[in-house]
N, C-alpha and C positions, 0 to 999 in steps of 0.2 A: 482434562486434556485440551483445554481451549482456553488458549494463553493470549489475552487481548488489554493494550495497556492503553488506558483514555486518558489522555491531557486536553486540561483546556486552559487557552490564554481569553483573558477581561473576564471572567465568571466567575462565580460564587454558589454555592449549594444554598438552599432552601427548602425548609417545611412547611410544605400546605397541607393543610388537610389532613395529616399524617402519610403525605407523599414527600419523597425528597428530591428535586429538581432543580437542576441547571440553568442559572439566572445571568444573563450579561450583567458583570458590575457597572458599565456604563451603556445606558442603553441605545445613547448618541452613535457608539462606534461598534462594530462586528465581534462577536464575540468569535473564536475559533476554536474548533475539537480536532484534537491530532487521535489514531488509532494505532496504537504500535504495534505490531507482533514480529515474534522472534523470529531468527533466519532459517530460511525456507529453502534453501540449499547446501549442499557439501561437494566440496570439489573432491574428489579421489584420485590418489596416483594411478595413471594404465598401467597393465602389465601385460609386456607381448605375450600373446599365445601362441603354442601349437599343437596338435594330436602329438605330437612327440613330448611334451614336458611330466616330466617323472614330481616333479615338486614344484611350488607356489614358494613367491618368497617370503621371509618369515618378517612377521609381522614383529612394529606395526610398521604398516606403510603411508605414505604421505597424502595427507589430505588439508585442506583449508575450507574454514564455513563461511557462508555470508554474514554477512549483520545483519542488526534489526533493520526492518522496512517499515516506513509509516505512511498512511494516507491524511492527508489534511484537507480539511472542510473549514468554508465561514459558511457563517452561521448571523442571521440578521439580529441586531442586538436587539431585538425584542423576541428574538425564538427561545422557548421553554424546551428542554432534555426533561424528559422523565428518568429519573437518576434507577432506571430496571434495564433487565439482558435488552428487551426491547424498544426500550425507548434509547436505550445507548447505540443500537443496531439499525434505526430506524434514519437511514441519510438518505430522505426524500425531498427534505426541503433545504440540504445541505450544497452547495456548490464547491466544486471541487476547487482546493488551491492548488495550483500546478506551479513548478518552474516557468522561468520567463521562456526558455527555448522553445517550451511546446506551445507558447501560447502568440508567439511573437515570430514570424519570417526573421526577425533581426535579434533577436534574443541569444544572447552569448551562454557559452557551457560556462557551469558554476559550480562549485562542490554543494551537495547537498544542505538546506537548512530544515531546522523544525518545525518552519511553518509552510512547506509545499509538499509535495505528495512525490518518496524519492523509496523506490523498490530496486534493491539491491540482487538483482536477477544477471547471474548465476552470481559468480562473485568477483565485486572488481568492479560491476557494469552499474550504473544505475541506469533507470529508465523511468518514464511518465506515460502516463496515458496522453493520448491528445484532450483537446477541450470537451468532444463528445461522448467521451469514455465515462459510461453510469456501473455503479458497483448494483450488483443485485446479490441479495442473498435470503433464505428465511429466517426470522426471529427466534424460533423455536429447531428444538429437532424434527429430524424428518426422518422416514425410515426410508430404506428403497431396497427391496432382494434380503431381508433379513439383516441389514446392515443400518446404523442410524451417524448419520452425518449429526453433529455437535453444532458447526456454526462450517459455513462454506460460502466463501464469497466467490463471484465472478465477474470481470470484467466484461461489460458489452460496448455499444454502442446508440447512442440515443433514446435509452430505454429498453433496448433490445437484448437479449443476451444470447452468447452463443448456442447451439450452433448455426442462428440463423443468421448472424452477425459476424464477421471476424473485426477483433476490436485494433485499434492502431497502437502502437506504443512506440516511444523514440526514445534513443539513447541520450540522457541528458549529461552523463557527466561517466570520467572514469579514472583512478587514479593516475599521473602520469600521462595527461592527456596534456597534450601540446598547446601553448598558450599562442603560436604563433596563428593560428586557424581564429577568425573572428567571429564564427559561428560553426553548427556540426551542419554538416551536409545534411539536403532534404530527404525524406524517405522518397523510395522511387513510386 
């Protein structure tokens, strides 16, 4: 039940030791890991209610999903991936790749690429963390109340994760978004 797709640009797989590990092909330039996972939302049709309705309409009714969302990290071309759940999971020495919007007072909306960090929240919307946006999550399972989380990531803020943080996010991009605006408005 935990669907998690790693791409990495300039790398190569290797065996040390009988470990398999993620090597920059060039160690000159940054090696990059994208993390994909599937859509995280569904839009669904309203349907007005009231104490008075005798029936629901018959289905199906209309809904629309998001797309995949990915997070992208560089990665110093001398940094080693241990090719396990944990060392895939492990972006502590990984720097977020963001859109230019979030990173730049001047940074124009752009449709999303594969090499920055573009979440498809709800649908239709992308958005980005700002630059001090840290992902936290555990390596392993965790149990809490008889229930065991698989893999659960969170967005915080400079290491911090909610709820003592509320983390920022900005809308970087959206289908049919108007090309006449030379940038998106600042959050307030």
């Amino acid at each position: 039940m935990v669907y998690l797709g790693f791409e990495f640009y300039n790398a190569k797989a290797v065996v040390r030791a009988g470990q398999t590990e993620i090597v920059a092909e060039n160690t000159k330039l940054p090696m990059y890991m994208v993390v994909v996972f599937p859509p995280q939302h569904l839009g669904e049709q309203c349907v007005a209610y009231s104490t008075s309705m005798t029936s629901w309409p018959t289905p199906p009714v209309n809904g629309a999903l998001a797309g995949f969302s990915w997070l992208a990290f560089e990665l110093a071309g001398t940094a080693t991936v241990p090719f396990t759940m944990a060392g895939l999971l492990d972006w502590s020495k990984a720097r977020p790749e963001l859109v230019p919007v979030a990173t730049s007072r001047s940074g124009a909306p752009a449709a999303p690429d594969s090499l920055h960090t573009a979440l498809e929240i709800p649908w239709q919307l992308w958005l980005t963390p700002f630059e001090d946006g840290t992902w936290q999550h555990w390596a392993s399972p965790v149990t809490h109340n008889q229930l065991t989380e698989l893999w659960h990531t969170r967005l915080g803020a400079g290491g911090v994760e909610p709820p003592f943080v509320t983390p920022q996010v900005k809308a970087s991009w959206a289908p049919g978004y108007s090309a006449t605006f030379t940038r998106l408005p600042d959050n307030p």
